[in-house]
C-alpha positions as CSV (number, residue, x, y, z in Angstrom):
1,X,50.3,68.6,99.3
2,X,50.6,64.7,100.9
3,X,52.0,62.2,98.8
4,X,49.9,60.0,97.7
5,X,49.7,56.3,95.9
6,X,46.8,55.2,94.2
7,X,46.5,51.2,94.7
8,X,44.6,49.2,92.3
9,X,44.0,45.4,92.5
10,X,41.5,43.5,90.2
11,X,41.5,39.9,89.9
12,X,40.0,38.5,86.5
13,X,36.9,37.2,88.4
14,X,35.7,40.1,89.9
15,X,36.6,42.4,86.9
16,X,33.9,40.2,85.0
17,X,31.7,40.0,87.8
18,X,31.6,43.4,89.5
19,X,32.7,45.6,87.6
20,X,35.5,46.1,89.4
21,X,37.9,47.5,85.9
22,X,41.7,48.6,86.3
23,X,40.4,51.9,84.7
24,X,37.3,52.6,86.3
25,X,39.3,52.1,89.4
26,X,42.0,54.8,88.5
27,X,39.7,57.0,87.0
28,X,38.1,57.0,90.6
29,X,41.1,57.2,92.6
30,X,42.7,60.2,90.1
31,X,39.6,62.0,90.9
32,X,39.5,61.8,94.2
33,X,43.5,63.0,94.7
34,X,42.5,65.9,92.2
35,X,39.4,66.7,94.6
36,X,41.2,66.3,97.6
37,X,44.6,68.3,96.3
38,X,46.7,65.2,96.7
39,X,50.2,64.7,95.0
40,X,50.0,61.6,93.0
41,X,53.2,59.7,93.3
42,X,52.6,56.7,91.3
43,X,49.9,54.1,90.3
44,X,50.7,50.7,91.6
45,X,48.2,48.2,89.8
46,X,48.3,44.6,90.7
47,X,46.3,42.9,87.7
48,X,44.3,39.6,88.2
49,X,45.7,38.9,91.9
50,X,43.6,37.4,94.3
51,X,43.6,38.9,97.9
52,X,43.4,35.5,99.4
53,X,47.4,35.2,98.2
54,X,50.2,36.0,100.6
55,X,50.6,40.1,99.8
56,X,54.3,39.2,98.9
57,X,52.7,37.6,96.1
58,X,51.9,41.2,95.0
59,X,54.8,42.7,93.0
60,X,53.1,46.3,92.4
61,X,51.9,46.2,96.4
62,X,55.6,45.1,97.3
63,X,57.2,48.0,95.3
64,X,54.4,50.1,97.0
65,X,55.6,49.1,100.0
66,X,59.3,49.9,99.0
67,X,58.6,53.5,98.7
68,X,56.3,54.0,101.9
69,X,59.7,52.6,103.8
70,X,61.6,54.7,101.6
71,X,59.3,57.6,103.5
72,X,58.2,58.9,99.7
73,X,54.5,58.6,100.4
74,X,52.1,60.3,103.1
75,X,48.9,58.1,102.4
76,X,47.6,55.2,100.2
77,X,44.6,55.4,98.1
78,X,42.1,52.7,97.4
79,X,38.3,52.4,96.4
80,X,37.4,49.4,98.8
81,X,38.7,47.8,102.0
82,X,38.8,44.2,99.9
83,X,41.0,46.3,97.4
84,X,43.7,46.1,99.9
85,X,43.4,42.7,102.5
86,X,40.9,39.7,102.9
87,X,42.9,38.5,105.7
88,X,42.9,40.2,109.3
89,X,46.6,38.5,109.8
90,X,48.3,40.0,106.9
91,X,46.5,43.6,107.0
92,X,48.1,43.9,110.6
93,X,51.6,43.2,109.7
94,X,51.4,45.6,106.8
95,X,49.7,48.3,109.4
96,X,52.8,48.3,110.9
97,X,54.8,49.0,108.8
98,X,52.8,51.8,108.1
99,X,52.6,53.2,111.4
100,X,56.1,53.1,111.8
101,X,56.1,55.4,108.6
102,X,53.3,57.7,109.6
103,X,51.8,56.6,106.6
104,X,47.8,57.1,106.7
105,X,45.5,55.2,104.4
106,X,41.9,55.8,102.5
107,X,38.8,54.5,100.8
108,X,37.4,56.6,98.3
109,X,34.2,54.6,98.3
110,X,33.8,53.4,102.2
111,X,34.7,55.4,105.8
112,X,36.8,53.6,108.6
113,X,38.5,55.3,111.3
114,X,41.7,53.6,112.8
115,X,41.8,56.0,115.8
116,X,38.6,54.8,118.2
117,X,38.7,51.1,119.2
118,X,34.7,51.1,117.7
119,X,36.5,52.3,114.3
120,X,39.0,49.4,114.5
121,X,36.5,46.8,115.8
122,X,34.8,47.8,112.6
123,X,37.5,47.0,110.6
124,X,37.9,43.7,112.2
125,X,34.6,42.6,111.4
126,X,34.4,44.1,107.6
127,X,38.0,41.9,106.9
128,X,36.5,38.7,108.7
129,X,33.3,39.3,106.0
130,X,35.7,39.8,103.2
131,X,37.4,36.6,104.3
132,X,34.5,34.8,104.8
133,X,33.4,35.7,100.7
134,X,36.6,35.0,99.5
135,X,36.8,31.6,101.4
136,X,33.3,30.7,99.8
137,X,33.9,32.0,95.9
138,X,37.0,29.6,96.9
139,X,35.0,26.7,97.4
140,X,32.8,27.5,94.3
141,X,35.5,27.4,92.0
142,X,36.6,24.5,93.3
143,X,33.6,22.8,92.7
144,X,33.3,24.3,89.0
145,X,37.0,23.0,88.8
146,X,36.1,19.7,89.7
147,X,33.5,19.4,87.2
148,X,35.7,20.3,84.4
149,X,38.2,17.9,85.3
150,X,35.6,15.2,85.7
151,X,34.3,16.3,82.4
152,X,38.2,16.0,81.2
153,X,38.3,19.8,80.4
154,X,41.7,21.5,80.9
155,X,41.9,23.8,83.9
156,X,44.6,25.9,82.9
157,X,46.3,27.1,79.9
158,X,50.1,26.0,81.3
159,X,50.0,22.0,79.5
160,X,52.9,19.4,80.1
161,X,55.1,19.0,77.1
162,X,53.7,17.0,74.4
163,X,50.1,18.2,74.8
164,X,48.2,21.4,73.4
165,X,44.4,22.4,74.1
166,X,41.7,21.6,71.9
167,X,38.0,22.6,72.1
168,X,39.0,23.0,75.7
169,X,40.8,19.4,76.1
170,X,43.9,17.8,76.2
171,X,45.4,16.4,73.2
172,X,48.8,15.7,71.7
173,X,50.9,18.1,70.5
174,X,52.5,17.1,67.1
175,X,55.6,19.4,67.3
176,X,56.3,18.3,71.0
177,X,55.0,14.8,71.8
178,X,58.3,12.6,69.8
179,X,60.1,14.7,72.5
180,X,58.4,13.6,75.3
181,X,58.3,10.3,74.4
182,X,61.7,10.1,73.8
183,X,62.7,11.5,77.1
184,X,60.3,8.3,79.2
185,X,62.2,5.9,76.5
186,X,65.7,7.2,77.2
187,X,65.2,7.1,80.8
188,X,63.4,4.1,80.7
189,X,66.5,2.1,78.9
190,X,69.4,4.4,81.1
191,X,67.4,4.9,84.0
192,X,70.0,8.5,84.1
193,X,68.2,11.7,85.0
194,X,71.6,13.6,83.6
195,X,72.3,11.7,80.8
196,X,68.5,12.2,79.7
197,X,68.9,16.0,79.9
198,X,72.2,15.7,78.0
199,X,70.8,13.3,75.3
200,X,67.7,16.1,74.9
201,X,70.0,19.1,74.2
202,X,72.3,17.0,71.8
203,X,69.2,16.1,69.8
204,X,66.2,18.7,70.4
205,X,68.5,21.8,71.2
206,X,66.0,22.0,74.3
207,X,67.5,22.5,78.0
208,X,65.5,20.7,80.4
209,X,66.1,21.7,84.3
210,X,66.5,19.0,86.7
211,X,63.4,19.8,88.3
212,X,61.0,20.1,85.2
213,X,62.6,16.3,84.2
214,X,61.5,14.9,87.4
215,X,57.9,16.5,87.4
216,X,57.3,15.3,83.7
217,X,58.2,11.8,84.8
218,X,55.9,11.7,87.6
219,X,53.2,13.6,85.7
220,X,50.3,10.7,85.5
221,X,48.8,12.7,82.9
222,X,51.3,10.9,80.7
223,X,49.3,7.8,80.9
224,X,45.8,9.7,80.5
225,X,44.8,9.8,84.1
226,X,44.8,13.6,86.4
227,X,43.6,13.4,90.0
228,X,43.3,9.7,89.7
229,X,40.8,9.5,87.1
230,X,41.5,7.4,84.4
231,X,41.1,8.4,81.0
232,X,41.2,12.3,81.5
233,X,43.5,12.8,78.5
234,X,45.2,11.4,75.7
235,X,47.7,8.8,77.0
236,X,51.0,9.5,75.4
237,X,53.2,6.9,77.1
238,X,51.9,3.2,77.8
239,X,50.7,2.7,81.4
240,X,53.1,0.1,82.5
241,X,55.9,1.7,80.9
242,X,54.7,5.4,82.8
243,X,54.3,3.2,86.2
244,X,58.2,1.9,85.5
245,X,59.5,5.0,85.0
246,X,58.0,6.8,87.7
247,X,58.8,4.2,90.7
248,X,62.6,4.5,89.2
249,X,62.6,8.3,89.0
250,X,61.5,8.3,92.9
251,X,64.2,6.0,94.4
252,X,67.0,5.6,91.7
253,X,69.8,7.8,90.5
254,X,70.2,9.8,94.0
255,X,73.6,10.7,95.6
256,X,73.5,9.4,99.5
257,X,75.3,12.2,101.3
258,X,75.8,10.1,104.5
259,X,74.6,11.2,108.0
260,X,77.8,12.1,109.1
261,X,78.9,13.8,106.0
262,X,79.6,18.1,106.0
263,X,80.5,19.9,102.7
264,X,82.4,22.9,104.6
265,X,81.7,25.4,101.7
266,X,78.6,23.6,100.6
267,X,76.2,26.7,99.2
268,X,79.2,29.2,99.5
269,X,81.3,28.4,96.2
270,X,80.3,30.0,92.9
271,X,82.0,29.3,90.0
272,X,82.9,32.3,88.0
273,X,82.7,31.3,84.6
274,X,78.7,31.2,84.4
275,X,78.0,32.1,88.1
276,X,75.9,29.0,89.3
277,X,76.6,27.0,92.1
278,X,79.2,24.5,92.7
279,X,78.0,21.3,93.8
280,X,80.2,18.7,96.5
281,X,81.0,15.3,95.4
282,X,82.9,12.4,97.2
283,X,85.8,11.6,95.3
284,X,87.5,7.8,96.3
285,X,91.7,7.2,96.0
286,X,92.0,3.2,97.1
287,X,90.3,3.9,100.8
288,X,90.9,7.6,101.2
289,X,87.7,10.0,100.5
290,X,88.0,13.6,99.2
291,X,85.5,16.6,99.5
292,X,85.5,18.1,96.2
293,X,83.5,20.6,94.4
294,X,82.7,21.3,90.6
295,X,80.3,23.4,88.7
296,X,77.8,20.7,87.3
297,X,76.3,22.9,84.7
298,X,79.7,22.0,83.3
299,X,79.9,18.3,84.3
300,X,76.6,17.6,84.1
301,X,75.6,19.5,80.0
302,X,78.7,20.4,79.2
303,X,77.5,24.1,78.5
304,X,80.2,25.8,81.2
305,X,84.2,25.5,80.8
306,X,84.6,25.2,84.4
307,X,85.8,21.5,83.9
308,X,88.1,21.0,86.8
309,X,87.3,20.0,90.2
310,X,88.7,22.0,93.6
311,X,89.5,19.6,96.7
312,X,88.5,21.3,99.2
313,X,91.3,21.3,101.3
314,X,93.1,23.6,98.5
315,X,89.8,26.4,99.5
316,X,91.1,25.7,103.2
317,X,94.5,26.4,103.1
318,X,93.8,29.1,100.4
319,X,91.8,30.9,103.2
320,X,94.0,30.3,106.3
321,X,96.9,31.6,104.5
322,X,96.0,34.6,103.0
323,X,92.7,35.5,105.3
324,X,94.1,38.1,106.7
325,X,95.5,39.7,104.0
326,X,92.0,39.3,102.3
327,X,90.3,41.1,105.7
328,X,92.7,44.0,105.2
329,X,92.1,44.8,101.8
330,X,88.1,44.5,102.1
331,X,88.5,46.7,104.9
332,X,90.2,49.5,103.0
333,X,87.9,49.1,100.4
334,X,85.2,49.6,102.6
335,X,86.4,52.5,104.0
336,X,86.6,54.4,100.5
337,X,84.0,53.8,99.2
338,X,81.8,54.7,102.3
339,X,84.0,58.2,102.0
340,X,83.0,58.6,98.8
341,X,79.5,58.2,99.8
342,X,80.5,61.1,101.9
343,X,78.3,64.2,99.9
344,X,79.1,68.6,100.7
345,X,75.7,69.7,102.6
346,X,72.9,71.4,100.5
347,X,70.9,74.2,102.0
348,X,68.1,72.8,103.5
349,X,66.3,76.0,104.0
350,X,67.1,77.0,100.6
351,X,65.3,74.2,99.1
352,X,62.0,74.4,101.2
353,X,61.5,77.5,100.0
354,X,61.9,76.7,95.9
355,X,59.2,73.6,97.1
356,X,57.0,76.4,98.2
357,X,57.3,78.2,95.2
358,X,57.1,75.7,92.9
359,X,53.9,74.5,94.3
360,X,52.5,78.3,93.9
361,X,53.4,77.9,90.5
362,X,51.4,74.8,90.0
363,X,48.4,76.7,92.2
364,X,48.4,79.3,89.6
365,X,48.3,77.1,86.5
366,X,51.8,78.3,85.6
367,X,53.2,75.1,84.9
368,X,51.6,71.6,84.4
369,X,51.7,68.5,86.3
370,X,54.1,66.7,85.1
371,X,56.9,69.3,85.4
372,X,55.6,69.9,89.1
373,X,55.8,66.3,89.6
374,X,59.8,66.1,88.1
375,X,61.0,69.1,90.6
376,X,59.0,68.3,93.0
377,X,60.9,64.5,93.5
378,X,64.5,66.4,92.5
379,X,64.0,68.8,95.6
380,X,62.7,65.9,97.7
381,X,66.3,63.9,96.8
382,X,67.8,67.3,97.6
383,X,66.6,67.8,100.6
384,X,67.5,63.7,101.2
385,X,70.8,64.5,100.9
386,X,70.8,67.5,103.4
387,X,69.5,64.5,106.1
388,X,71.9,61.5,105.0
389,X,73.4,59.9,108.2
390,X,76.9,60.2,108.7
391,X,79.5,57.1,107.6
392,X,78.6,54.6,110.3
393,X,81.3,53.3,112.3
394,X,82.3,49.7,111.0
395,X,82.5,46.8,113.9
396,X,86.0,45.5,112.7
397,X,86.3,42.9,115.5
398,X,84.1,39.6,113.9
399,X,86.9,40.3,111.4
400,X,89.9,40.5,113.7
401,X,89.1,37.4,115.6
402,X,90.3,35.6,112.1
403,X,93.9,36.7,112.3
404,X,96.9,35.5,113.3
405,X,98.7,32.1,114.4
406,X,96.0,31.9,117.3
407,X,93.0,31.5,114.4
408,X,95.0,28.5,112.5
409,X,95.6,26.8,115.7
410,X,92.1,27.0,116.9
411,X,90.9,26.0,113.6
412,X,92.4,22.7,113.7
413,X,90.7,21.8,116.4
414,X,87.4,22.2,115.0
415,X,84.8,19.8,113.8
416,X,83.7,20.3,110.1
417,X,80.3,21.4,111.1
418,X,82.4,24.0,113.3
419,X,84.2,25.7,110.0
420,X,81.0,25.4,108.0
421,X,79.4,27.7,110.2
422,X,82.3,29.6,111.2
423,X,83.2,30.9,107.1
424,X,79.7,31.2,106.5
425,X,79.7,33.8,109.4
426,X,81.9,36.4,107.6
427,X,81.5,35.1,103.6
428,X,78.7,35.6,101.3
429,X,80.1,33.7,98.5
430,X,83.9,32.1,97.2
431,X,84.0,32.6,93.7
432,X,86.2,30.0,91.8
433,X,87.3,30.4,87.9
434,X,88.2,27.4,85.1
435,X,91.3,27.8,86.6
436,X,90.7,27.8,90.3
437,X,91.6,31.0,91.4
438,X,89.6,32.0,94.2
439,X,87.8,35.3,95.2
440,X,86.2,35.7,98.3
441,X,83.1,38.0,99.2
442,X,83.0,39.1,102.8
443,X,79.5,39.5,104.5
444,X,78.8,43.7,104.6
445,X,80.5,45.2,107.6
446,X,78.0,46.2,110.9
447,X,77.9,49.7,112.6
448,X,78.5,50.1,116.0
């Protein structure tokens, strides 16, 4: 029996318009596996995408796309070619991937053949029609979206805070709108992004990211307008006060980093107490400059006990002195736990056989499809096991180049943007505690 997935995709427009229903779709797609005596390995339902989106936007199609390189399927199921692609582009980079799996695909409700260049020329022109469609149903709900806005209608459900919909518009929200407010009159009188957020928490209990601060205080719908059109909504801050607020939150309270200025471990360094990133800073003794790093979660809202700062000189020598030592140990532990990994082989012929008789079993009605389905994917592990490559061969010599005298000596020589990329070459991450202690994680070892 092949493997087989059953792909659905609906988005809400065409459910309503064609017909096009998550069930009626799987009943379809179950019936056809039954008819053609496919194995059904899993359903993988993508509800109310669009096929104009990037497939990554997919989640169900990703996972799909997990197991077919994972080599658990043998073909893909769906009713219509615009089930699966609207866009020539994407539908060959997932065809090969597909290829190099030997997986096949089907339509249960249209015929295409892949192998004859008239079959594939086909194809080419049914995707281009598809695209076509979508691109026009694109530009009609644009223009339905444009009337709604021009009528002052909301066009989505997700509303700033300090509004809520009513009878379709946008109106304020009495539970949220003294907190908005607040936040454009705190800024306005501070003109501090941080301090904002931190005067929020203290008095709302509500987190506000860094991000979602500076979209609300660029959001025009705060003064009534949307797209430029005045009077869209209910205006909950004063125009001029809005206009104030927004020119300062574009060029005011930003950290210049300086053309010339490299933080060595900048993205590396991850503070282990509540494992965000730490952020570099400039610190200033009379006319000497330091690189130093802190975890801003903590200096920023207080909500992390990561407090103290780490020069980063202290990471440097941490690393140059005990490197090596670090290298050693990662290597060992790399080498047990890849012999663990290390499993007795299973009798491959042995296990073909109990697949063979556990699908005469299921023939004969002796057992149903759900216990077929649970042995059937324990033998296929099984047999997994019996083909598991051997413990590659780790390439130790990246790593050997960062020992000894020779390695310190060569490292003073370097420019900073030198080290940056040199550390970044063999570490992930530097994880830092409240108390500074460092531990390093090594980027995974290569096989020969």
């Amino acid at each position: 029996m092949e493997r087989a997935a059953l792909y659905i995709r609906v988005s809400t427009e065409e459910q309503a318009m064609h017909g096009y229903s998550l069930e009626a779709q799987r009943e379809a797609l179950t019936r056809y596996a039954k008819e053609h005596d496919l194995f059904i390995v899993d359903y993988y339902v993508d509800e109310g995408k669009s096929a104009r989106k990037r497939y990554t936007k997919r989640k169900e199609f990703m996972r799909m796309m997990e197991d077919v390189e994972c080599n658990k399927l043998d073909v893909i199921l769906f009713i219509k070619l615009d089930r699966w692609f609207r866009n020539i582009a994407d539908y060959y980079k997932i065809q090969e991937v597909l290829e190099a799996h030997h997986v096949n695909w089907k339509t249960t409700e249209e015929h295409y053949d892949t192998s004859t260049t008239n079959g594939r020329l086909y194809i080419n022109i049914r995707l281009s029609v598809a695209q076509d469609e979508s691109d026009r149903d694109s530009d009609r709900i644009k223009f339905v979206f444009e009337n709604k806005i021009s009528r002052g209608e909301a066009i989505t459900g997700a509303v700033p805070l300090g509004f809520k919909i009513e009878d379709k518009h946008l109106v304020a929200d009495e539970g949220t709108v003294k907190i908005a407010q607040d936040i454009f009159a705190y800024y306005d009188l501070h003109n501090n992004k941080t301090a904002t957020r931190r005067y929020i928490l203290e008095k709302y209990g509500l987190s506000i990211t860094m991000t979602t601060l500076q979209r609300m205080l660029r959001n025009t719908m705060y003064k009534g307008e949307y797209r430029w059109i005045s009077g869209y909504c209910e205006a909950l801050i004063e125009p001029q006060i809005f206009d104030r607020v927004k020119e300062r939150a574009q060029t005011g309270n930003v950290r210049k980093t300086g053309a010339n200025r490299t933080y060595i471990f900048s993205s590396l360094l991850i503070c282990a107490e509540c494992g965000r990133k730490m952020v570099g800073h400039l610190g200033r003794r009379g006319s000497r400059e330091y690189y130093l790093y802190r975890c801003n979660y903590s200096a920023n809202l207080k909500l992390c006990e990561h407090k103290r700062c780490i020069n980063e000189r202290e990471i440097e020598e941490y690393l140059l002195n005990h490197i090596e030592e670090e290298i050693n140990s990662y290597i060992v532990d790399y080498e047990v736990k890849a012999a663990q990994k290390l499993k007795p082989k299973t009798d491959k012929g042995k296990i073909k056989r109990k697949m063979e008789k556990l699908k005469e079993l299921y023939i004969n009605e002796l057992i149903t499809m759900e216990e077929y389905k649970k042995d059937y994917e324990t033998y296929i592990e099984q047999l997994a096991e019996t083909e598991a490559a051997p413990v590659p061969t780790p390439d130790y010599k990246a790593l050997e180049g960062f020992k000894g005298n020779e390695f310190k000596g060569m490292y003073k020589t370097m420019e900073r943007e030198e080290r940056r990329s040199l550390w970044r070459s063999i570490i992930t991450s530097i994880k830092i505690d409240k108390d500074n202690n460092i531990v390093l994680c090594f980027t995974s070892l290569s096989a020969e």
